[in-house]
Backbone as JSON Lines, residues from 0, in Angstrom:
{"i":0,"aa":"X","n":[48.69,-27.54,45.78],"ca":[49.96,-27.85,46.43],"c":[49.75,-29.08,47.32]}
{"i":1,"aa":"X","n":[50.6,-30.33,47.31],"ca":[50.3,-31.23,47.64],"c":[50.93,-31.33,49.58]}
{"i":2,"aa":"X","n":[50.57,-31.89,49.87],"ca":[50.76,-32.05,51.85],"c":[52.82,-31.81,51.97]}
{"i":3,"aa":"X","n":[53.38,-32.67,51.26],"ca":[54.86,-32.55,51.11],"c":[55.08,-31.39,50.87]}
{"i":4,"aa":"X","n":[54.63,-30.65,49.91],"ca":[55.17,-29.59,49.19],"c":[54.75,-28.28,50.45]}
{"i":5,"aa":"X","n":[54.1,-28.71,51.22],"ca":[53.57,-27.48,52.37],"c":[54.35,-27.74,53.65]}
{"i":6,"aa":"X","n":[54.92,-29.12,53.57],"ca":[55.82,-29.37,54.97],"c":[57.26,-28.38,54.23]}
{"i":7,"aa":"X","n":[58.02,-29.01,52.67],"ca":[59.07,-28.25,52.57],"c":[58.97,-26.95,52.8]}
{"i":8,"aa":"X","n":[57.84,-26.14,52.1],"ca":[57.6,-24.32,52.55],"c":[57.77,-24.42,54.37]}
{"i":9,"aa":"X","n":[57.5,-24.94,54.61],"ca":[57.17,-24.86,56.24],"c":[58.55,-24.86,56.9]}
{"i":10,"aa":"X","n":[59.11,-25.79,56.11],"ca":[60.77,-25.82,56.6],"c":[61.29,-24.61,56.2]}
{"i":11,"aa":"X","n":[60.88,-24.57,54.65],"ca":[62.06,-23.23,54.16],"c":[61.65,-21.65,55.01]}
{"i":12,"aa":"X","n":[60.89,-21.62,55.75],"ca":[60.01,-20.65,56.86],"c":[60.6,-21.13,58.19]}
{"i":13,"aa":"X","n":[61.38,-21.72,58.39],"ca":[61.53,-22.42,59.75],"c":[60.44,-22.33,60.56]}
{"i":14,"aa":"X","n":[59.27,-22.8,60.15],"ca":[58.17,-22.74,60.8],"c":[57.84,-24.41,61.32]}
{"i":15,"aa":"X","n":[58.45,-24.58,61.54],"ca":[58.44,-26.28,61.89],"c":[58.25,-25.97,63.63]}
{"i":16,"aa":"X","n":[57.09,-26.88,63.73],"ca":[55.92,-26.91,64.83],"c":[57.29,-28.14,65.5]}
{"i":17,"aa":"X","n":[57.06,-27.17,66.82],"ca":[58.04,-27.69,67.84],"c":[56.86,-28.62,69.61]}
{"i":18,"aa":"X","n":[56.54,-29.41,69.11],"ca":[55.19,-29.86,70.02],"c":[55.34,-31.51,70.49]}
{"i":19,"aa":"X","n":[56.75,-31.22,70.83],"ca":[57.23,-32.79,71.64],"c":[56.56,-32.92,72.82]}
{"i":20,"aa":"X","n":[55.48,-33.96,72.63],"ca":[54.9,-34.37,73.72],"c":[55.57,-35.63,74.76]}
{"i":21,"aa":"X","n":[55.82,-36.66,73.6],"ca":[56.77,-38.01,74.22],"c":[57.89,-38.16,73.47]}
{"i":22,"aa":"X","n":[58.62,-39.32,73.56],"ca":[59.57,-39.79,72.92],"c":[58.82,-41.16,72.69]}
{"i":23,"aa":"X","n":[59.51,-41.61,71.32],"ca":[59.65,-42.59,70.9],"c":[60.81,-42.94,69.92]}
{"i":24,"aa":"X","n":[61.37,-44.07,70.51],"ca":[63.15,-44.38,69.92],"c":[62.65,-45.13,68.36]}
{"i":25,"aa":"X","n":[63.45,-44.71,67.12],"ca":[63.16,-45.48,66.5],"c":[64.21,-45.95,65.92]}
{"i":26,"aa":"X","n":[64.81,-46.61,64.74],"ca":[65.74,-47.45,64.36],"c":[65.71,-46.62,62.78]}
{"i":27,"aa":"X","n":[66.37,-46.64,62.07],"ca":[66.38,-45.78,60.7],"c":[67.49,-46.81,59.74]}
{"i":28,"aa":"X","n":[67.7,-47.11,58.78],"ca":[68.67,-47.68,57.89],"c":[69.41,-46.76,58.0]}
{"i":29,"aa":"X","n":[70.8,-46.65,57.42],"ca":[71.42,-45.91,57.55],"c":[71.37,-44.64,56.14]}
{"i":30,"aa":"X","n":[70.68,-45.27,55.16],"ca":[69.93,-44.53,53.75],"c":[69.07,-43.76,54.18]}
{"i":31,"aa":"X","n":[68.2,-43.92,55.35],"ca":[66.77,-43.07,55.73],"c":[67.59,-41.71,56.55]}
{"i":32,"aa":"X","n":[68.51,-42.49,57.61],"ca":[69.21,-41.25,58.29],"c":[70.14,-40.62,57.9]}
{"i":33,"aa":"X","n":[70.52,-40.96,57.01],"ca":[71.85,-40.16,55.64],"c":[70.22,-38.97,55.14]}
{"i":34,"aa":"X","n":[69.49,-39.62,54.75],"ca":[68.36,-38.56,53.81],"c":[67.73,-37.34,54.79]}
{"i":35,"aa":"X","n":[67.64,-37.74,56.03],"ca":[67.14,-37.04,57.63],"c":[68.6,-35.68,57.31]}
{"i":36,"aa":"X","n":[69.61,-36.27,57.48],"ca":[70.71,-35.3,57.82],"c":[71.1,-34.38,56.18]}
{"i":37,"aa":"X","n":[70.84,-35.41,55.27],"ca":[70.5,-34.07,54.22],"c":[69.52,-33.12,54.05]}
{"i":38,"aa":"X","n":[68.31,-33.25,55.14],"ca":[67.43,-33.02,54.92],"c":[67.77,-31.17,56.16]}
{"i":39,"aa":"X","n":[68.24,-31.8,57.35],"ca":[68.5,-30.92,58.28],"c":[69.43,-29.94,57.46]}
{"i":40,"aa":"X","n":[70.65,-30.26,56.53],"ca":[71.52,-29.45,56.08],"c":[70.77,-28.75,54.79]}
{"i":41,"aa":"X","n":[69.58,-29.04,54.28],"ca":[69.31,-28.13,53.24],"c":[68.6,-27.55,54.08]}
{"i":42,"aa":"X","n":[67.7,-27.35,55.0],"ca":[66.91,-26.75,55.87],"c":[67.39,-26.48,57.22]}
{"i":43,"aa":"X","n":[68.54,-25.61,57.47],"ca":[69.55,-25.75,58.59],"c":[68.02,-25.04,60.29]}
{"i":44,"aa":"X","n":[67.55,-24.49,59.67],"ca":[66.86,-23.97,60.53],"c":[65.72,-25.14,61.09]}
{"i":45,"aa":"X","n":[65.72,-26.57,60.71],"ca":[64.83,-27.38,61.05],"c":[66.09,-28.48,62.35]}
{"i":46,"aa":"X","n":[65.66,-28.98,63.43],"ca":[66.65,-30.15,63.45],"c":[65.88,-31.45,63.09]}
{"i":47,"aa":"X","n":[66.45,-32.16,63.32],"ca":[66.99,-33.93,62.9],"c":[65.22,-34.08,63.71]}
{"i":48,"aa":"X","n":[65.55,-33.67,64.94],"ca":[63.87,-34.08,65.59],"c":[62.69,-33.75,65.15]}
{"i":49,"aa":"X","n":[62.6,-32.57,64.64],"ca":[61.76,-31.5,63.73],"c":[61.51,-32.46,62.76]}
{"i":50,"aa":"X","n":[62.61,-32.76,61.58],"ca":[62.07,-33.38,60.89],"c":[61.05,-34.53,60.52]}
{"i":51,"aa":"X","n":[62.01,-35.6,61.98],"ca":[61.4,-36.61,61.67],"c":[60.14,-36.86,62.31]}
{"i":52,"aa":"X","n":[59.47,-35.38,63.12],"ca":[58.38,-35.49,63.69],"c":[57.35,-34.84,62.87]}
{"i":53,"aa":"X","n":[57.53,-34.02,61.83],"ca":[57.0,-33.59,60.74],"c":[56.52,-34.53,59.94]}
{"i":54,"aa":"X","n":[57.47,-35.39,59.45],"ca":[57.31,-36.63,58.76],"c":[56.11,-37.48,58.91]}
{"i":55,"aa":"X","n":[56.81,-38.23,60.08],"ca":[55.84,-38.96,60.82],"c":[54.29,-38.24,61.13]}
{"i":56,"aa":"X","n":[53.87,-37.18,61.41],"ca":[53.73,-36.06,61.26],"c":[51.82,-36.64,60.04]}
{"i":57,"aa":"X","n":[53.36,-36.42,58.72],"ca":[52.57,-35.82,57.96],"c":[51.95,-37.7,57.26]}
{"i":58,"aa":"X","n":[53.07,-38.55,57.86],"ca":[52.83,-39.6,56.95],"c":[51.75,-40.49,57.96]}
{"i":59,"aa":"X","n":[51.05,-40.01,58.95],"ca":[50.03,-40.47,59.93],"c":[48.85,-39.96,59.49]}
{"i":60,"aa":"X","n":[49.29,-38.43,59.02],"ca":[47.49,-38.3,58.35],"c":[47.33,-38.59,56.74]}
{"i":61,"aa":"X","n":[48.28,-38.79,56.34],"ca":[48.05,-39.2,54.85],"c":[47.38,-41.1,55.16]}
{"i":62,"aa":"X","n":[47.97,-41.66,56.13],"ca":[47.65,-43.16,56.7],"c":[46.1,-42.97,57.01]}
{"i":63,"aa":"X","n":[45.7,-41.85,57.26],"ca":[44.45,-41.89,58.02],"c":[43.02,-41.3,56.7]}
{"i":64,"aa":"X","n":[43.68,-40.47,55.56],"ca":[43.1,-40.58,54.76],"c":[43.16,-41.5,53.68]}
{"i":65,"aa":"X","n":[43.84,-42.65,54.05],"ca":[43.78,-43.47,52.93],"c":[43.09,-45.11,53.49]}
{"i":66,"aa":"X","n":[42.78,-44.57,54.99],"ca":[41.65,-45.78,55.42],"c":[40.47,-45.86,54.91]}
{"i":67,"aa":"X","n":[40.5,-47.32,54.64],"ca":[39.17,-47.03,53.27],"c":[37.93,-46.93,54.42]}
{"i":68,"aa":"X","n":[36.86,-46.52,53.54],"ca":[35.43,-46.13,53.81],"c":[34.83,-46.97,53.67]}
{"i":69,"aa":"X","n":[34.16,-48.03,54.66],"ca":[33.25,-49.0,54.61],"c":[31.63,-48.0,54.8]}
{"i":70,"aa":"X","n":[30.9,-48.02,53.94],"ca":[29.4,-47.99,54.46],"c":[28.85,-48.52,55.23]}
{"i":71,"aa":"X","n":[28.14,-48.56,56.53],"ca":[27.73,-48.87,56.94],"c":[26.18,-49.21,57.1]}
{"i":72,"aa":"X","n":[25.33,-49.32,57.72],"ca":[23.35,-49.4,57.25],"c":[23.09,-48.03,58.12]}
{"i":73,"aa":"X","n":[23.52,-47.45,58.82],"ca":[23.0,-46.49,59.83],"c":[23.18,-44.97,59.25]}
{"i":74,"aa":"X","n":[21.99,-44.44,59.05],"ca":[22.48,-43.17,58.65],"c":[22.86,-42.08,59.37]}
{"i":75,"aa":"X","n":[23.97,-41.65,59.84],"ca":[24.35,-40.42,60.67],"c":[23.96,-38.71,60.42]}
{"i":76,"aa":"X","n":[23.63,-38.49,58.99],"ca":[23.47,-36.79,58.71],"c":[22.93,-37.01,57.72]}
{"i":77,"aa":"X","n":[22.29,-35.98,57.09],"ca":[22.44,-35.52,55.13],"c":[23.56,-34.05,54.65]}
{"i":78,"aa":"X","n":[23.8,-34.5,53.69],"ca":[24.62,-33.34,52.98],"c":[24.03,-32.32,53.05]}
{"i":79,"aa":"X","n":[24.52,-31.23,52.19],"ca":[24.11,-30.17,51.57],"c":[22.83,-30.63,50.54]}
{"i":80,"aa":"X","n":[23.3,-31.17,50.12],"ca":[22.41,-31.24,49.02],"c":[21.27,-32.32,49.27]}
{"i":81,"aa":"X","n":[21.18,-32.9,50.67],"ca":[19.95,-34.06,50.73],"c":[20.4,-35.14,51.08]}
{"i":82,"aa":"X","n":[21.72,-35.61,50.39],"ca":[21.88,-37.26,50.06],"c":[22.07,-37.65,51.75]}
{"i":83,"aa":"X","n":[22.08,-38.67,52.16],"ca":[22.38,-39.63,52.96],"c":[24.02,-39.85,53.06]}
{"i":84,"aa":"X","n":[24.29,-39.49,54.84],"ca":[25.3,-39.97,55.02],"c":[25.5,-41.03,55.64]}
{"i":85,"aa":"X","n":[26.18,-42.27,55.46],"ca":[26.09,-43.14,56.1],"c":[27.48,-43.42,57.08]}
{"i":86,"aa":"X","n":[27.42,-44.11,58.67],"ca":[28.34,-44.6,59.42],"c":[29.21,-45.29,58.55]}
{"i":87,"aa":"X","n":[30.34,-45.05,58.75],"ca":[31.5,-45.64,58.43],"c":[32.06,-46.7,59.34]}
{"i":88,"aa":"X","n":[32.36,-47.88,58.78],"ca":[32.46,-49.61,59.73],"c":[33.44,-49.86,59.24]}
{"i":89,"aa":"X","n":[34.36,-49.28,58.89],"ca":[35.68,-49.49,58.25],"c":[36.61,-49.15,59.68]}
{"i":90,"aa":"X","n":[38.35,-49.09,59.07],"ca":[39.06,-49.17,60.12],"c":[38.79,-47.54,60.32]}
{"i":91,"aa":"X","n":[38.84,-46.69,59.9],"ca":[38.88,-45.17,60.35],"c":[38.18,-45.01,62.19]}
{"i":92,"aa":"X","n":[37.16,-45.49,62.28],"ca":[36.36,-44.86,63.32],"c":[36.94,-45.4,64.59]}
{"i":93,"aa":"X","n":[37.53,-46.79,64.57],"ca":[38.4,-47.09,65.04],"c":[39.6,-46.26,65.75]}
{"i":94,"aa":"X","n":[40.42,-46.68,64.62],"ca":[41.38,-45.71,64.41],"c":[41.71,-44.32,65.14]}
{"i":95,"aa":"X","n":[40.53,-43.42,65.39],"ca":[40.39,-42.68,66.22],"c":[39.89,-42.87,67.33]}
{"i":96,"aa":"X","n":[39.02,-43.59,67.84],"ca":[39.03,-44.28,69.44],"c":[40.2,-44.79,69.46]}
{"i":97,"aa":"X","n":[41.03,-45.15,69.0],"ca":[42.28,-45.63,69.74],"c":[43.12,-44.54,69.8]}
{"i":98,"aa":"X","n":[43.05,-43.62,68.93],"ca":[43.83,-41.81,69.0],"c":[43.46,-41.91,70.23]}
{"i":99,"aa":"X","n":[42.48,-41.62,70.6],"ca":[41.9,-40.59,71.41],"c":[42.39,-41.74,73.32]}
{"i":100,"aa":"X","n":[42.28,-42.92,72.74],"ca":[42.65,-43.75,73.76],"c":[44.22,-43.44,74.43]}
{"i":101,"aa":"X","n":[44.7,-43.92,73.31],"ca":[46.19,-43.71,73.37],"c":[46.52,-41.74,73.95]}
{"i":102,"aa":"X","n":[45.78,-41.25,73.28],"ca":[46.34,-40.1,73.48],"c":[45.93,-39.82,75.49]}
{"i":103,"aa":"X","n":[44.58,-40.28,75.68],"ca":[44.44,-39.88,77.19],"c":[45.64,-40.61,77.84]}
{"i":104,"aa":"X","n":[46.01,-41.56,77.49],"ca":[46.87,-42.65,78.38],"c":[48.14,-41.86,78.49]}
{"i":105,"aa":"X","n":[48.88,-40.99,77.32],"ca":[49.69,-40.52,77.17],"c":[49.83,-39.33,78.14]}
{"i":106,"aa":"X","n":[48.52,-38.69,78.14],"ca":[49.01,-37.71,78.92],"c":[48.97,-37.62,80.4]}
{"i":107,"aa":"X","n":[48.11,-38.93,80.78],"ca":[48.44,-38.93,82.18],"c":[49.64,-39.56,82.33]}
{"i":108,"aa":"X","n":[50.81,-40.16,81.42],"ca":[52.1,-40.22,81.81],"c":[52.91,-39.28,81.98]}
{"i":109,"aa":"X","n":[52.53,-38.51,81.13],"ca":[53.26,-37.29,81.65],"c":[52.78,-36.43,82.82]}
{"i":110,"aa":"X","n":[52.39,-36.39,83.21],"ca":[51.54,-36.05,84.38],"c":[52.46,-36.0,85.69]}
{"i":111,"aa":"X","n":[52.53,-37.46,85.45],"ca":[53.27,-38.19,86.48],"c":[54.96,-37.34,86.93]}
């Protein structure tokens, strides 16, 4: 079952993870937010915010597994089976120091 197909079950469960930390305003065509509000009316038990935080959601970690894998020279572990794992020098490792950046920054705004 593919990542989409587990957000729709999730909707048709009204199990849609309610975990508004901030806001962020965004802008939508009016085709994306026509598809949002069909989306709320086949899944009445989700709202408009639900959705599009699901989304976003789901289309941040699909972004994050599709950062490619640079090898790096440094070996960090071995497998199961022996082989050599090597540091990754690609955007991923990144990518998460700035999660993790962004995310502390975030929450001492709310703080406030």
């Amino acid at each position: 079952m593919n990542h989409m197909t587990k957000l729709l079950d999730q909707w048709e469960n009204n199990a849609s993870k309610n975990e508004p930390v901030t806001e962020i305003a965004i802008h939508l065509s009016l085709r994306e937010a026509a598809r949002i509000h069909a989306l709320k009316e086949l899944y009445p038990g989700c709202t408009e915010e639900d959705i599009v935080a699901d989304l976003v959601r789901e289309g941040l970690n699909q972004i994050e597994i599709a950062l490619p894998y640079i090898q790096g020279k440094k070996v960090i572990a071995e497998d199961e089976f022996g082989d050599l794992i090597y540091e990754d020098i690609g955007k991923t490792p990144r990518f998460e120091r700035l999660t993790d950046k962004f995310t502390a920054a975030l929450k001492v705004q709310l703080q406030k």
